[in-house]
MISETI-75533 format. One record per residue: residue number from 1; residue in one letter; y, z, x of N, C-alpha, C, O in turn. Coordinates in steps of 0.05 Angstrom, whole numbers. Each point is the difference from the previous one (the first is absolute). Layout:
N
 num residuo   n_c2   n_c3   n_c1  ca_c2  ca_c3  ca_c1   c_c2   c_c3   c_c1   o_c2   o_c3   o_c1
 NUM       a      Y      Z      X      Y      Z      X      Y      Z      X      Y      Z      X
...
REM end
This chain:
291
 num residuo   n_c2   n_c3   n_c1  ca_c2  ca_c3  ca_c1   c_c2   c_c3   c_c1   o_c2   o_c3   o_c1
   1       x   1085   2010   1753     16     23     -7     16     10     24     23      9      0
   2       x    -40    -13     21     22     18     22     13    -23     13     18      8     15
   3       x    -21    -32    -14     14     -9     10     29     -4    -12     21     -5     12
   4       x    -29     10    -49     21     -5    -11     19     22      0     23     -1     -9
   5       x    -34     21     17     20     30      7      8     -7     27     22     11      5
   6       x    -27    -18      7      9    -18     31     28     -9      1     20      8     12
   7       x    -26    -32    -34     20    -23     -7     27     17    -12     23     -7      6
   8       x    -31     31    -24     20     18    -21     12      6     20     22    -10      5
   9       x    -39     33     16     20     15     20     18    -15     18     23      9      4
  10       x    -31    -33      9     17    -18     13     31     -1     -7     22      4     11
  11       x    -36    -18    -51     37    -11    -13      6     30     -3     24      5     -4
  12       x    -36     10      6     22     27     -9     17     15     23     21     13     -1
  13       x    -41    -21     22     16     10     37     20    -25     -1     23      9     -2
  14       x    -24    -35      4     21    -20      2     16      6    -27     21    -13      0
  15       x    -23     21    -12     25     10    -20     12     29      9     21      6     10
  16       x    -37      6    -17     20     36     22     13    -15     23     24      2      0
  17       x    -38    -18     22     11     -9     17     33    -13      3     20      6     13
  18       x    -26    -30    -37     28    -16     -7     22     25    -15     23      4      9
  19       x    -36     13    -34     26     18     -1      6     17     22     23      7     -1
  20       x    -36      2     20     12     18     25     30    -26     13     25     -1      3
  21       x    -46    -11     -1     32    -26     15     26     -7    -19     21    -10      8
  22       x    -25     16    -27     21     -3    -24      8     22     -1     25     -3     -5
  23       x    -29     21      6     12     31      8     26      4     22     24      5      0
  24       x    -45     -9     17     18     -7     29     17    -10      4     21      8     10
  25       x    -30    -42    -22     23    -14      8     27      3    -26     22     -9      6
  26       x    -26     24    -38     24     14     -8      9     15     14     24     -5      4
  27       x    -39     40     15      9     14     10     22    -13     23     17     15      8
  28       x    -17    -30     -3      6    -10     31     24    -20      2     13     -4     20
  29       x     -9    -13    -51     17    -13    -12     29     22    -10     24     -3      4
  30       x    -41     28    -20     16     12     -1     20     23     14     22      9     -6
  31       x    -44     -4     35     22     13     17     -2     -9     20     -9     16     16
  32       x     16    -43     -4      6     -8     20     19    -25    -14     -2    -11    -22
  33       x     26      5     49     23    -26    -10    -20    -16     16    -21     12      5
  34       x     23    -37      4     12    -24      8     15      2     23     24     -2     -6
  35       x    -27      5     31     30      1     21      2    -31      2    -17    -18      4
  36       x     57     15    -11     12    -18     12      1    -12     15     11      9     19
  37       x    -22    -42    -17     -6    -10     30     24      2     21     20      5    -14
  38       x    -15     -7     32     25    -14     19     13    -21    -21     -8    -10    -21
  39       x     37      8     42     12    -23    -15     -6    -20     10      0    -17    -17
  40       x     -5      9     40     -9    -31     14    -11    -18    -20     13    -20     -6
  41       x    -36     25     -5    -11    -21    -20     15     -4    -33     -7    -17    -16
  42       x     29     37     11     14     -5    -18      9     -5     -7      0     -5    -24
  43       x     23      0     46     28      1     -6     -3    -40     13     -8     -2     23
  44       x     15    -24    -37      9    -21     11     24     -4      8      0    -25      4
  45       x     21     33      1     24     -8     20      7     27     21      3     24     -5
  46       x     -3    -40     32      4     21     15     16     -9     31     -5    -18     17
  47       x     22     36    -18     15    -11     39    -12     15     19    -15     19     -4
  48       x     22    -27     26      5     22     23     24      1     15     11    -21      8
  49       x      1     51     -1     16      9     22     -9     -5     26     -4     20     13
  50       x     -2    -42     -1    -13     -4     27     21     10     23     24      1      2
  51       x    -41      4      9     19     14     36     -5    -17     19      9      2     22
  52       x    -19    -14    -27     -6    -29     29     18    -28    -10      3     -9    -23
  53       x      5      1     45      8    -31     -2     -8    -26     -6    -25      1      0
  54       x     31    -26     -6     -6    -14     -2    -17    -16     20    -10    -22     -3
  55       x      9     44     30    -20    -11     20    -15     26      2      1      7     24
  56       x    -19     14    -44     -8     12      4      9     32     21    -16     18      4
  57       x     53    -19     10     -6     13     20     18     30    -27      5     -5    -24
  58       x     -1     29     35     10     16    -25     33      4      1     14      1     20
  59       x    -10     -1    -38     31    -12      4     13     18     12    -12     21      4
  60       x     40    -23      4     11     17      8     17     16    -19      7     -9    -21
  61       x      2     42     32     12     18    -14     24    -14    -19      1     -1    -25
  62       x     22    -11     47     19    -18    -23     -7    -17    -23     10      1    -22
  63       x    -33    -20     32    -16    -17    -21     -5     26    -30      5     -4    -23
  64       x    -17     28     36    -14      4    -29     30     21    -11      0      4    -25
  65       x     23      7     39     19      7    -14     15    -19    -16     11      4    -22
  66       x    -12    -29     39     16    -15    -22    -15    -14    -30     14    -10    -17
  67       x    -36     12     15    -19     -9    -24      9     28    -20     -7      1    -24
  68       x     21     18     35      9     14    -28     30     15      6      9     19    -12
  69       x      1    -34     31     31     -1     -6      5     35     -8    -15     19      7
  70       x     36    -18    -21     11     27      3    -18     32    -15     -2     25      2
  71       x    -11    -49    -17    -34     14     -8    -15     15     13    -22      6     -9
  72       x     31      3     34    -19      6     22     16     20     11     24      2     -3
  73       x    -36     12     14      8     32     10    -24     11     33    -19     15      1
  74       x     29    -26     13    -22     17     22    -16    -12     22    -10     10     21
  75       x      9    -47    -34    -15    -17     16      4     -3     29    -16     -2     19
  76       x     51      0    -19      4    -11     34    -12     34     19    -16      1     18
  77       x     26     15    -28      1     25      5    -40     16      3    -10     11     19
  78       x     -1    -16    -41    -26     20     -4    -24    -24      6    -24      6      1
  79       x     31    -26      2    -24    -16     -4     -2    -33     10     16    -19      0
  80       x    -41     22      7     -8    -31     21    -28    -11    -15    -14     16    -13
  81       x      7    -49     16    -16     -6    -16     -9    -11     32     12    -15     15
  82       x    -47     34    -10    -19    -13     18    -19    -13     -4    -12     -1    -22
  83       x      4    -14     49    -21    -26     -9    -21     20     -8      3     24     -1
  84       x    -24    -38     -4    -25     11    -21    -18     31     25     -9     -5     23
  85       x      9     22    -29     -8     23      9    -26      1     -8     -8    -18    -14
  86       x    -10     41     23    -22      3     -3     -4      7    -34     17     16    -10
  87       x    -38    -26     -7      0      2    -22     15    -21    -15     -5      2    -24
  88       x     19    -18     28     11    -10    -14      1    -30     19     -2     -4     24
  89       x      6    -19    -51     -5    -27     13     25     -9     -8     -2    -23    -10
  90       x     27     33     11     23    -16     -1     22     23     10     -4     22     12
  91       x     24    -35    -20     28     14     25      9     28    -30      3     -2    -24
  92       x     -4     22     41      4     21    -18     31     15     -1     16    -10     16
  93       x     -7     27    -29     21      8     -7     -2     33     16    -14     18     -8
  94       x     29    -18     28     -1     34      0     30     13      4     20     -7     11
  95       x    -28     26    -25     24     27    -19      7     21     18      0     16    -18
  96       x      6     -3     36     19     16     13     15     18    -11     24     -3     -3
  97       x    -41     34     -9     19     20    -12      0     16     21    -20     11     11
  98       x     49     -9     -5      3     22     22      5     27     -9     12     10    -20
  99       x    -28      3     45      8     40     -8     24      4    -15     22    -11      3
 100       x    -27     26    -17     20     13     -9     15    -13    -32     10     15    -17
 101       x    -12    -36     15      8    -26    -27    -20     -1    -14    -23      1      9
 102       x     32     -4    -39     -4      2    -20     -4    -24    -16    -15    -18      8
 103       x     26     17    -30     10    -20    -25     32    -12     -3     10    -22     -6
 104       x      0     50     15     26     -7      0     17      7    -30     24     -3     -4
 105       x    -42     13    -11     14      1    -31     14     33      3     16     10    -16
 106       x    -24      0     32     12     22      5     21      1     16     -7      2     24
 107       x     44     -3    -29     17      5     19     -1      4     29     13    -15     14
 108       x    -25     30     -5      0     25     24    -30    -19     17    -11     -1     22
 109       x      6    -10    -44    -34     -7     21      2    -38     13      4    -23    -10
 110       x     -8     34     34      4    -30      9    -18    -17    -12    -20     11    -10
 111       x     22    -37      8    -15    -23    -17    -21    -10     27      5      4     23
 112       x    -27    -16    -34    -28     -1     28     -5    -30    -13     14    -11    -17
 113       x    -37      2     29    -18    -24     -5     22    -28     -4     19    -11     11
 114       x    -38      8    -36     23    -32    -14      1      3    -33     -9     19    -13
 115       x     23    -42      2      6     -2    -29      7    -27     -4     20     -8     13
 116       x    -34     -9    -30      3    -29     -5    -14      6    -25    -16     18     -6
 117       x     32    -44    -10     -9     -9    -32     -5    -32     12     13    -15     15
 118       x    -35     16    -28     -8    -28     -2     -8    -18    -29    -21      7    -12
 119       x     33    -22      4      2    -18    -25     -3    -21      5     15    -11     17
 120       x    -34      0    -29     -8    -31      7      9    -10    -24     -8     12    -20
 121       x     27    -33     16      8    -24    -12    -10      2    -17      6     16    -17
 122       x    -36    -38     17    -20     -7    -13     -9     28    -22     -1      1    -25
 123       x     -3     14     39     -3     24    -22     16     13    -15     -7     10    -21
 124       x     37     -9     32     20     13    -20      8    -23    -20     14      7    -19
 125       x    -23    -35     20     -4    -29    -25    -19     11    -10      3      2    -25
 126       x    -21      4     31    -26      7    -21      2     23    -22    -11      4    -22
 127       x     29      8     36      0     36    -16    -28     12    -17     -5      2    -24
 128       x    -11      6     49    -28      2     -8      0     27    -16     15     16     12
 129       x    -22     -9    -26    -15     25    -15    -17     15     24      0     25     -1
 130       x    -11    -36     18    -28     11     20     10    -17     24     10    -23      0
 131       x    -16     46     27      4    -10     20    -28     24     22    -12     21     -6
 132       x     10    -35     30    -22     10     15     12      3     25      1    -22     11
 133       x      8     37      1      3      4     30    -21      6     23     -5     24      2
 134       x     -8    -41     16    -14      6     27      0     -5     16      5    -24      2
 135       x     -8     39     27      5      7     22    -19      6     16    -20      4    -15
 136       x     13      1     42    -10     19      4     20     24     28     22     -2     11
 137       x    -40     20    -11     22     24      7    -16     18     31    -24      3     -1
 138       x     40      8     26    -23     13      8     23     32      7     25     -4      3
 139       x    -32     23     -1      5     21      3     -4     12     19    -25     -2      2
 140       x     33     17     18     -5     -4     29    -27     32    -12      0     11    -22
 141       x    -14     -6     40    -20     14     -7      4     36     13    -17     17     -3
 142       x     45    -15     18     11     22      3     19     10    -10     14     19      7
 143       x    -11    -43    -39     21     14    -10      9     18    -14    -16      6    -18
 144       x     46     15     16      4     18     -6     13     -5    -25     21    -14      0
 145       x    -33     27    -30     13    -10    -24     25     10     -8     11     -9    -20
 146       x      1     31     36     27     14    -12     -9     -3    -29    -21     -9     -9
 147       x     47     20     -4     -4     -1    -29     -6    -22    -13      3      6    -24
 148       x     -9    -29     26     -4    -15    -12     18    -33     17     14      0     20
 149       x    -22    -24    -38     15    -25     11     -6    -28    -17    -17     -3    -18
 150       x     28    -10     24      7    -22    -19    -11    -30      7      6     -6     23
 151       x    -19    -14    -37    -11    -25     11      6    -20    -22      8      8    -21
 152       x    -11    -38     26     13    -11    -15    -11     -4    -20    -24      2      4
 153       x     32    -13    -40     -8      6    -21      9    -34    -17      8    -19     13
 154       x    -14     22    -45      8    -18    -10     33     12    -14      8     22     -5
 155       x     -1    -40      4     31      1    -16      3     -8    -29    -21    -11     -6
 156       x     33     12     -8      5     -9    -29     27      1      1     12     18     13
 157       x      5    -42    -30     30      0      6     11    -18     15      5     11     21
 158       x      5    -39    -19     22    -15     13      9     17     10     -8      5     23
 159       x     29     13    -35     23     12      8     -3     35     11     17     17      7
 160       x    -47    -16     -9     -2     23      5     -1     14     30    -18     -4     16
 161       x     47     26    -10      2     14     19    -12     29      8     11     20     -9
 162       x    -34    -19     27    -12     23      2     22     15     13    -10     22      7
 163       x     34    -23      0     15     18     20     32     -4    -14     21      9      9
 164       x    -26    -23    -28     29      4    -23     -2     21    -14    -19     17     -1
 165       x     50    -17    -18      1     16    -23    -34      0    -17    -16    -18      5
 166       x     11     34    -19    -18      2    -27      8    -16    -22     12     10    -19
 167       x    -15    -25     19      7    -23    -24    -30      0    -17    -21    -13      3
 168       x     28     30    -21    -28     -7    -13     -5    -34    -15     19    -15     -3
 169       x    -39     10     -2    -13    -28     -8      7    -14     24      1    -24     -5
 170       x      5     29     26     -1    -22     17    -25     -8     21      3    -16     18
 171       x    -25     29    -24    -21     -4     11    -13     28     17      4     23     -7
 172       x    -16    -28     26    -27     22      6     -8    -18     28      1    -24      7
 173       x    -12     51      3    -22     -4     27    -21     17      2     -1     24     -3
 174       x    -22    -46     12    -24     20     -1     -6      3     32     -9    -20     12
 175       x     13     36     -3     -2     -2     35    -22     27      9      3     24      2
 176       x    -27    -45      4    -20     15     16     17     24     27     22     -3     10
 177       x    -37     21     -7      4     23     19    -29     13      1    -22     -5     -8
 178       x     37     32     28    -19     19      0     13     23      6     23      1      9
 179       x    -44     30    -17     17     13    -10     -3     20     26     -4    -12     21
 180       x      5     44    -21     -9     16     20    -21      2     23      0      6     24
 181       x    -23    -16    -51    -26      7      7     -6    -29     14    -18     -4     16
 182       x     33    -12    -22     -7    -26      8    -21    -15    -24    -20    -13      8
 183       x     27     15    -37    -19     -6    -23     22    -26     -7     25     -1      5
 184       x    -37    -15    -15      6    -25     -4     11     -1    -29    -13     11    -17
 185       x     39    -24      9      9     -1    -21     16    -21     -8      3    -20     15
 186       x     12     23    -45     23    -29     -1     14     18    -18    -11      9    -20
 187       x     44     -5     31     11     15    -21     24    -30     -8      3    -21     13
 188       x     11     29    -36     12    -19    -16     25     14     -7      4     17    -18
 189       x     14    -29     40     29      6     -4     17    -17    -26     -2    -25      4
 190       x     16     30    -25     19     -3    -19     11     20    -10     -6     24     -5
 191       x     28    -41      2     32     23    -16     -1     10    -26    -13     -9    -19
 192       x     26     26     21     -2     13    -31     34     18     -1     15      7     19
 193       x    -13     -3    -40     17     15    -11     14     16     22     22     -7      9
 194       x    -36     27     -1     -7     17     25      5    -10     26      1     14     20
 195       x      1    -37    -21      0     -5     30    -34    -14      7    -16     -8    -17
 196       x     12      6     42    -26     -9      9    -22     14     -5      1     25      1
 197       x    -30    -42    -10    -19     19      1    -21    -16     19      0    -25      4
 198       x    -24     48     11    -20    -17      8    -21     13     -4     -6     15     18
 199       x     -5    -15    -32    -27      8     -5    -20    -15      1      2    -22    -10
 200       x    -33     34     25    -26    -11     13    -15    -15    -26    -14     13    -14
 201       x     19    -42     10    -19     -6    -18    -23      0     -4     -5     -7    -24
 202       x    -25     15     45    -17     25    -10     -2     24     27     15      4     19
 203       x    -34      8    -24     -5     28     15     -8    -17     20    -13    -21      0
 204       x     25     40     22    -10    -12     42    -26     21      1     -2     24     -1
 205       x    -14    -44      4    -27      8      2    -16     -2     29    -15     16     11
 206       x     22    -37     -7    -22     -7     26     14    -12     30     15    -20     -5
 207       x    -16     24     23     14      0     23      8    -36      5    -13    -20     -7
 208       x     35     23     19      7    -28     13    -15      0     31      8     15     18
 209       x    -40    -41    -13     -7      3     24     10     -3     28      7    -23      5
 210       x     -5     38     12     19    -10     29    -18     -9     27    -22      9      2
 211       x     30    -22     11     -1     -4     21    -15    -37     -9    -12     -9     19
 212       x     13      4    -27    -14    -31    -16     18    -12    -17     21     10     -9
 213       x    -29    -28      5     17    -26    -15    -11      7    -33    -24      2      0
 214       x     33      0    -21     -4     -2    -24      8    -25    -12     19    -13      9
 215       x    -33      6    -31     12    -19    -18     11     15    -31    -15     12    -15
 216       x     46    -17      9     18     10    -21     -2    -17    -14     -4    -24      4
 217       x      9     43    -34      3    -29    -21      8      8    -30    -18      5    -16
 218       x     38     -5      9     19     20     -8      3    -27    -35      2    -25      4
 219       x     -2     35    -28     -1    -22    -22     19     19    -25    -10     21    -11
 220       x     28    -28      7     14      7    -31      5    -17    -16     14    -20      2
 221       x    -27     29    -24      9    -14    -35      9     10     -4     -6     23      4
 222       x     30    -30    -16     20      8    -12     -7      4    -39    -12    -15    -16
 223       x     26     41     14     -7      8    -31     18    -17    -22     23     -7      5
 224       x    -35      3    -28     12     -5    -20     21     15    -12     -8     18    -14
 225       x     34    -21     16     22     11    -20    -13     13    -16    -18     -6    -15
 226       x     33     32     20     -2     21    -22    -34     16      3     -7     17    -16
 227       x     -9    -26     39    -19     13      3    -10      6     27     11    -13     18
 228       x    -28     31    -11     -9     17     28    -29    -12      0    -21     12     -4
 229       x     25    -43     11    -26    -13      4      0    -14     28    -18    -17      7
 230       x     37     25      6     -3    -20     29    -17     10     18     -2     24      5
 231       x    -15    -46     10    -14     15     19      9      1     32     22     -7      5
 232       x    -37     16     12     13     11     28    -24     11     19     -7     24      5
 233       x     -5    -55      8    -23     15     13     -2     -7     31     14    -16     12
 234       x    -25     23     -7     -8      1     29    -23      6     19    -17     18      1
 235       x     22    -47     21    -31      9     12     -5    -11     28      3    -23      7
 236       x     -7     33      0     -4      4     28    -39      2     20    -18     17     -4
 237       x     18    -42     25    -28    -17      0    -13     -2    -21    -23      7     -4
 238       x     41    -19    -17    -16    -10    -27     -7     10    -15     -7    -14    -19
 239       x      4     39     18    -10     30    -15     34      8     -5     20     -2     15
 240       x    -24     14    -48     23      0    -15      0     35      7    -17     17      5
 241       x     45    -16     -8      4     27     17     22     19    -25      9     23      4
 242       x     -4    -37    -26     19     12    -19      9    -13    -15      9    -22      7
 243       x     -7     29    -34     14    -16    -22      8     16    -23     -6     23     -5
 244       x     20    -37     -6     19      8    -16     -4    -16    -25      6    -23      7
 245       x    -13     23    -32      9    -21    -31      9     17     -8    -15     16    -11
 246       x     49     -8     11      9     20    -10     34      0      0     15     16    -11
 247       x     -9    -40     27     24      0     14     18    -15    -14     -8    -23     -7
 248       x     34     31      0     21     -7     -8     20     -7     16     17     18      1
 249       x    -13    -35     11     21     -9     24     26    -19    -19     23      5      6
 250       x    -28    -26    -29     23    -12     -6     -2     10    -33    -18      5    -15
 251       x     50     -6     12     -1      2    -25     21    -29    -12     11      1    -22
 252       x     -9    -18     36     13    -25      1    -18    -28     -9     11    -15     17
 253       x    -26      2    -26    -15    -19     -3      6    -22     26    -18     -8     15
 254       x     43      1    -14     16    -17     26    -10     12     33      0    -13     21
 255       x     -6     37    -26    -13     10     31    -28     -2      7    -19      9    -13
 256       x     19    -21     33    -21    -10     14      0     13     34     16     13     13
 257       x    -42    -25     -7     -3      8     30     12    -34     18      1    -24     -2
 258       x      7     49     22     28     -7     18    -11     -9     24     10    -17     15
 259       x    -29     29    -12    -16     -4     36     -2     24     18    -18     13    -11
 260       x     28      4     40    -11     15     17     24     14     -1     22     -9     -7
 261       x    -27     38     14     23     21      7    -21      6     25    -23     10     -2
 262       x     37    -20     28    -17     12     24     16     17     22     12     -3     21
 263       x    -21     24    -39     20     25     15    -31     14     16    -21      6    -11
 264       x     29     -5     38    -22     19     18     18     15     11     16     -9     16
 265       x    -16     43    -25      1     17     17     -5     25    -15     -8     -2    -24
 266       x     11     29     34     -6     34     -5     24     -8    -22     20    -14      1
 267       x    -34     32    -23     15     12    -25      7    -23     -9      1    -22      9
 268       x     10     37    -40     -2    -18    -24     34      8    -10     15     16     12
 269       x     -5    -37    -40     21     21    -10     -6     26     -7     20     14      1
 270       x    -38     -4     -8     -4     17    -14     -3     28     23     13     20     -5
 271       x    -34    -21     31    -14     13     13     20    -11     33      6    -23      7
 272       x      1     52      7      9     -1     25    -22      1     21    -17     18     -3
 273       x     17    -33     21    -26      3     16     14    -27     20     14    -20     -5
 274       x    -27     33     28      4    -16     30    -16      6     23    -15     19      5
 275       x     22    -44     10    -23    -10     16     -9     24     18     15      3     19
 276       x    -41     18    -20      0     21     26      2     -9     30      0     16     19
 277       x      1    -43    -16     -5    -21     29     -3    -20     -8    -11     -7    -21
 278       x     27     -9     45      3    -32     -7    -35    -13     -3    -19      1     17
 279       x     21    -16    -52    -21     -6     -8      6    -31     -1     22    -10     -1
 280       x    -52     -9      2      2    -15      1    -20    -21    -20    -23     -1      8
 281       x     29    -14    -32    -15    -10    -16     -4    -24     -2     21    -12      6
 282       x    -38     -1    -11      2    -30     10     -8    -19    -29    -22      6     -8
 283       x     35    -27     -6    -10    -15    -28     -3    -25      5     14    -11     17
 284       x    -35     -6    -35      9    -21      9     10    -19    -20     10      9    -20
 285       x    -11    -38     24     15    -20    -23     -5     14    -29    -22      8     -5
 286       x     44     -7    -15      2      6    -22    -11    -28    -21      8    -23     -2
 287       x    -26     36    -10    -18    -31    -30     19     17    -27      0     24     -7
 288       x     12    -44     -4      8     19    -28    -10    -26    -21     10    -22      4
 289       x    -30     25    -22    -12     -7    -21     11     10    -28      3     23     -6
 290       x      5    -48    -14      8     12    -29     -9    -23    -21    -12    -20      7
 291       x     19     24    -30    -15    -10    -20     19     12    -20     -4     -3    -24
REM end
């Protein structure tokens, strides 16, 4: 008899037991997502913007102005590509915004840093739906954020001019920055009716780190016609830092992602802001991944 009340209590604790875990694991299904891996393991076709030569040494300023021809805004002038620096194991890119310069979208405000579009062949043949931009980035660790500043992003659009008329349907940019506080974001410049808009595709939450090398990694799907399903995320040392399934960037089926808008400097179209002292940012080879 008592052993057999033994045996009862056992299956009845391993049963309370198993529904407590069935509890849980609904509770836990139901309010927690899934985070988005990186794109590295996703995405199968992918280039690089390399800054070193065919003998390893880092190219020179003319070399990397002429790889984007009239595309380019700032290189001979804001920027030198050095051999591999501390933190980093290849020849890096550094950016030169001097006191006082801006963006440049403002008349009166002198233009700072650089500005290059980069389109790879191979990917404007593909006309991918999804593309992945990564880098990595370092931030000098005394730096001063003025109002805000601009880093390079993904593009959507062959023909799309971030510094032309507003032509609406002609594409979009999603271009990482940071804002006052120095909080990490990606706002998404396209035309409208109105003229230009740029608004933060999600809330700047958490700081961009300085004085160290980060790894960037910037991914847009593009939405389906006629719906606000595109996503827009981002993440930084591998830990996703913001996203967006909400985003409406084409309303064209024919538009696709284009490749890099790599604009580095203070302020946006939207936001006036310039350099408080000559700042200095350093990136390195550009990976753009699509599918």
């Amino acid at each position: 008899m008592t052993q057999n009340l033994s045996v009862k209590m056992i299956v009845n604790g391993v049963g309370a037991l198993a529904a407590v875990i069935v509890v849980w694991w609904v509770l836990t299904s139901t309010f927690t997502t899934e985070e988005a891996a990186i794109c590295k393991g996703r995405y199968p076709v992918a280039t690089r913007l390399s800054l070193a030569s065919e003998t390893g040494e880092p190219i020179s300023q003319s070399e990397l102005q002429a790889r984007f021809g009239s595309s380019e805004w700032g290189l001979l002038d804001n920027a030198k590509v050095l051999p591999p620096v501390s933190g980093s194991n290849e020849p890096v890119l550094s950016v030169t915004m001097r006191k006082g310069t801006g963006s440049g979208y403002q008349v009166e405000q002198e233009r700072g840093g650089i500005g290059l579009i980069w389109r790879p062949v191979d990917l404007l043949e593909a006309k991918p739906r999804a593309a992945c931009l990564s880098y990595r980035l370092y931030l000098p660790k005394t730096m001063k954020f003025s109002n805000g500043g601009t880093l390079p992003g993904l593009s959507i659009g062959a023909s799309f001019d971030p510094r032309g008329d507003a032509v609406v349907g002609e594409g979009a940019v999603g271009r990482l920055g940071w804002n006052r506080d120095g909080m990490m974001f990606i706002s998404l410049q396209f035309a409208t009716n109105e003229g230009w808009k740029n608004p933060l595709a999600f809330p700047a939450k958490k700081p961009w780190p300085l004085g160290r090398w980060v790894d960037v990694e910037q991914e847009i799907i593009l939405n389906d016609v006629g719906k606000k399903n595109g996503v827009v995320r981002l993440w930084v040392d591998q830990m996703l830092m913001g996203e967006t399934e909400r985003a409406g960037l084409r309303g064209d089926p024919a538009l696709a992602m284009s490749g890099m808008i790599g604009d580095v400097n203070f302020g946006n179209i939207t936001t006036a802001s310039e350099a408080d002292k000559s700042t200095e940012v350093k990136l390195s080879s550009f990976v753009l991944r699509w599918q």
